[in-house]
C-alpha positions, 0 to 999 in steps of 0.5 A, a space after each residue: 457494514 459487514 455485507 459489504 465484504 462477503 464478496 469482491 464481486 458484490 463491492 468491487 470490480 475486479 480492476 476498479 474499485 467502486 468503494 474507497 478502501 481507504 476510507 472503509 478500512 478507517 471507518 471499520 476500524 473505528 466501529 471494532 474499536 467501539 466493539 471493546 466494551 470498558 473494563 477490556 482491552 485488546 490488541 492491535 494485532 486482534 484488531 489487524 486480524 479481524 480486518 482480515 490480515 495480521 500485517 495490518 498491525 502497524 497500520 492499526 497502530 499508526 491511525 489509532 494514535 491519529 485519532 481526532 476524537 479520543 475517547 471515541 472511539 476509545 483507543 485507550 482500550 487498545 493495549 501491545 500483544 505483550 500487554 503494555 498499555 503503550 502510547 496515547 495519542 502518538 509515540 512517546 505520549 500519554 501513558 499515563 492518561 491511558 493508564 489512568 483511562 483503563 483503572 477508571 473502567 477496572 482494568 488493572 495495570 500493574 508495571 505499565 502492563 495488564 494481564 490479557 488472559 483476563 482483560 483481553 477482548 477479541 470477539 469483534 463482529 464485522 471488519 473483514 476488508 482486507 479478505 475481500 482485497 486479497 480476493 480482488 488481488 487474485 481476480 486481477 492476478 488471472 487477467 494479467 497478459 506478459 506479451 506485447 508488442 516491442 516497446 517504442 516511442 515514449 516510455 513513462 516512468 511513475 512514483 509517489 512521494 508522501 507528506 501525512 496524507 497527501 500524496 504526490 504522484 509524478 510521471 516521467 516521461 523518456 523518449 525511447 530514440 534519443 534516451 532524453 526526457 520528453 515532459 513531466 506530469 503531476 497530480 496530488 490527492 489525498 491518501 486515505 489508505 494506510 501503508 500495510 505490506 501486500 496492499 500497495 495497490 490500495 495506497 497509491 492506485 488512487 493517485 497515479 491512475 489518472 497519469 497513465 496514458 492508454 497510447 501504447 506506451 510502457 509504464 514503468 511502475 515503482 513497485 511489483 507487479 507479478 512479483 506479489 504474494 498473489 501475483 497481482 502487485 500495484 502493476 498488474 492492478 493498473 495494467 488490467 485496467 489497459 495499460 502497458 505496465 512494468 513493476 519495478 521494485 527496489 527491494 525482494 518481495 519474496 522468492 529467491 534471486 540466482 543468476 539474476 532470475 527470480 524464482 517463487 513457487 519453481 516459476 521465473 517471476 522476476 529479473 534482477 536489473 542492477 539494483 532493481 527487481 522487475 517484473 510484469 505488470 501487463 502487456 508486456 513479456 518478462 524478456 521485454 521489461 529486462 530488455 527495455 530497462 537494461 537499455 536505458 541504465 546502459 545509456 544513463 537513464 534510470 526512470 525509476 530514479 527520475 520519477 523519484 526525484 519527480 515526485 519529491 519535487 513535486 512534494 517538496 513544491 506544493 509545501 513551499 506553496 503552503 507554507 508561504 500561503 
C-alpha cells in the first residue's frame, strides 16, 4: 500500500486520476487505525499527519465516527490532541462505551482525558496520500495556460450540492447573446472523498467531470482555480484536462484583496468580482474571466448562483424520489 504513494507519477496521471482517492484515503486510514496497538491511544491530528497533511484532521474525525464496524478498526483508540477521549460513534455519543473500551485494554482515564506522554502512539508505517496529491497539484499548476480566444456563444456554469454521500452536480448553461438560459444538466454519484481544505479537487472532480463539454465554451467552476495554495484549484484540475475553465470562489482562499486585485506571493492571481473571487482555470486570461462574469452580473446573471439553485434542486428532487419510493 505504502508504494502506491511514493510517486504521482507511478499512481496518478498528471490530470486524470487512475486510482480513486476517496476510497484509498478511506482504506489507509483504517489500516493506521489498525496500527494503534490496545493499551495506546493517538489523535486525529497524528493520523491527518501520517496521511500527509494535518488539515486532514477533521476529516479523520468526521469518517471515524462513520465507522460501520466498531470496533474494527478500533476507533476508541483515537483520542483529541488535548487528551479527551471524546466521542463514539458520532458527536454527543458513546463516551462512556469508549471509556470503558480504553481501561478494558489499560489505558487510564482520569476526568475524560488520558495522559498522551504515556499512552500516545504516533509511530504509523504507510498513509501518505495526501503528499502524493499535492504532488499531482503542482504538476497540474505547471500545464495551466490563462489565454484564449474571447468567449462566446454558450457559457455553463457548474456546482455541486451534497446529501451524506452523494453528490449532486449541475450545469447551467447561458447564452452569451441574449444573457437567458439555454438548458440545465445533471449528474449524481457517489461522493467518497471527505472535505479536507486544499483538496476540493478530489472531492468534486468526480462528479462534475462528465458535465463538462469540449466545444469551446467557458466553464464557470464553483471554487478556485489559481487562486490555491499550489496554483492548482479544482479549476485548473479540470481545465488541464481540455476545457476552457474559470474559478469562481465565494470566499478568500489566501492572499490579500486591494483595489479589487488579488495578490499571493507579489503576483496578481485573483480578481474581485462583486462578491466573488475569480481566478483562471484554464484557457482563458485573467482580464477574460473578469470581463465575461462582470458582463453577466450587469445584465442580472449570476451563473454562480444558478448553478447553485441547480444543484440544490437537483439534490432536494432526487430525495423526494427516495422517499416517496
Amino acid at each position: 500500500m505504502v508504494s502506491r504513494y511514493r510517486s504521482h507519477k507511478e499512481t496518478y496521471g498528471y490530470a486524470i486520476c487512475r486510482v480513486d482517492p476517496g476510497q484509498e484515503f478511506c482504506s489507509l486510514l483504517w489500516d493506521m487505525v489498525r496500527q494503534i496497538p490496545p493499551g495506546k491511544v493517538s489523535t486525529y491530528g497524528s493520523l491527518a499527519e501520517a496521511l500527509g497533511d494535518r488539515a486532514a484532521a477533521r476529516a479523520v474525525g468526521t469518517l471515524l465516527s462513520r465507522n460501520p464496524t466498531p470496533p474494527d478498526p478500533p476507533c476508541h483508540r483515537v483520542v483529541y490532541a488535548n487528551g479527551d477521549i471524546g466521542w463514539y460513534k458520532g458527536k454527543g455519543k458513546g463516551q462512556d462505551i469508549k471509556q470503558e473500551l480504553l481501561q478494558h485494554e489499560g489505558v487510564l482515564v482520569k476526568g475524560g482525558k488520558v495522559d498522551l506522554s504515556q499512552y500516545g502512539f504516533k509511530d504509523f508505517q504507510g498513509g501518505g496520500i495526501l503528499r502524493a496529491l499535492r504532488e499531482q497539484q503542482e504538476a497540474v499548476a505547471t500545464r495551466v495556460r490563462p489565454s484564449g480566444p474571447e468567449p462566446e456563444g454558450i457559457i455553463s456554469a457548474l456546482d455541486v450540492a451534497y446529501h451524506e454521500d452523494t453528490a449532486y452536480a449541475a450545469r447551467v448553461d447561458i447564452d452569451l447573446d441574449t444573457a437567458r438560459m439555454a438548458g440545465v444538466s445533471a449528474f449524481i454519484t457517489e461522493c467518497r472523498f471527505p472535505y479536507i481544505p486544499g483538496y476540493l479537487t478530489y472531492r468534486e472532480r468526480p462528479a462534475l467531470l462528465p458535465l463538462l463539454i469540449n466545444d469551446g465554451r467557458v466553464h464557470i467552476v464553483d471554487g478556485n482555480g489559481l487562486l490555491h495554495p499550489r496554483r492548482a484549484g479544482i479549476a485548473c484540475h479540470l481545465g488541464v484536462e481540455g476545457y476552457r475553465c474559470v474559478g469562481v470562489a465565494k470566499s478568500l482562499l489566501l492572499g490579500e484583496e486591494s483595489a479589487g486585485s488579488v495578490m499571493v506571493d507579489g503576483k496578481e492571481l485573483a480578481r474581485k468580482v462583486g462578491k466573488y473571487y475569480v481566478s483562471v482555470g484554464n484557457l482563458i486570461s485573467l482580464d477574460q474571466a473578469e470581463t465575461l462574469l462582470r458582463s453577466l452580473l450587469d445584465r442580472g446573471i449570476d451563473p454562480s448562483r444558478e448553478a447553485h439553485k441547480a444543484a440544490n434542486n437537483l439534490k432536494r428532487s432526487a430525495l423526494s424520489l427516495e422517499n416517496n419510493a
